[in-house]
N, C-alpha and C positions, 0 to 999 in steps of 0.2 A: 504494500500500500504506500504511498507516496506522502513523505511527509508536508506536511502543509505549506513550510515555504516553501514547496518546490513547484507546487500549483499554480498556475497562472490565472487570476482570479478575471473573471469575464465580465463584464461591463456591459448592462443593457445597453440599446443604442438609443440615441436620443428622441427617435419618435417611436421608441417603444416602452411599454410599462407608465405610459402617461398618469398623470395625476394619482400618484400609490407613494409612501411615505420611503424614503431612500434604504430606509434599513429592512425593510422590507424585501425592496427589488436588489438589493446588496446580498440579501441571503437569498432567495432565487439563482441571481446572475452566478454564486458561491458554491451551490449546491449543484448548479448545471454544469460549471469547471469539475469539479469532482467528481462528477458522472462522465464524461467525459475523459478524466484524464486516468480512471481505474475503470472502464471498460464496461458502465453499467448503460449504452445505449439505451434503453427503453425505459429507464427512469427517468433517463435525460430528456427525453422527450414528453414525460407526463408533467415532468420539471417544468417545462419551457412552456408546451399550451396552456400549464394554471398561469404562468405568469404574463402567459400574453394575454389572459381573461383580467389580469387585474387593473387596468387600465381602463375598461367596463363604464360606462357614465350610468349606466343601470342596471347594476349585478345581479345574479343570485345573492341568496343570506350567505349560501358558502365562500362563494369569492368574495364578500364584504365581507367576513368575520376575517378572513385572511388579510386584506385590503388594510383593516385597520386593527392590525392586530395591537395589546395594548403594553406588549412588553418586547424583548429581544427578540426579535424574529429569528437571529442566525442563534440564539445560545439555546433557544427554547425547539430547535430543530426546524420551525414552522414548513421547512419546502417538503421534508419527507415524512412529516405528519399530515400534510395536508395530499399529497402522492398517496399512501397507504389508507387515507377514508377516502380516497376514490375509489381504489381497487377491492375496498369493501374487505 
């Protein structure tokens, strides 16, 4: 497993993840580097469509409870807890 500085940490682009609070789309953009850089393709992808829904001007409750979540989004794990109640 690659240890974390050695991760290149991915940067939403700027007309994406519009109006969603930085730490937020920091731990998205964080979570989709680490899928990415240890091989987990298909998470990376459930990674990237929540976070391209959170930019949403009229979400689901799901992607608004994410959207504004109300603590550390990267320490509280938020992108692969929010991955794993997708996949039920």
């Amino acid at each position: 497993m690659a240890d974390e500085t050695q991760v290149a940490r991915q940067e939403p682009a700027k007309d994406d993840w519009t109006g969603i609070a930085a730490t937020v789309a920091e731990a998205f953009a964080n979570q989709l580097s680490y899928c990415e850089a240890n091989g987990a393709p298909l998470t990376g992808r459930v990674v990237n469509a929540l976070a391209s829904l959170l930019g949403d001007p009229d979400p689901d409750p799901f992607i608004a409870r994410i959207r504004d979540w109300p603590g550390s989004a990267l320490a509280d794990g938020l992108p692969l807890r929010a991955v794993y109640a997708v996949r039920g």
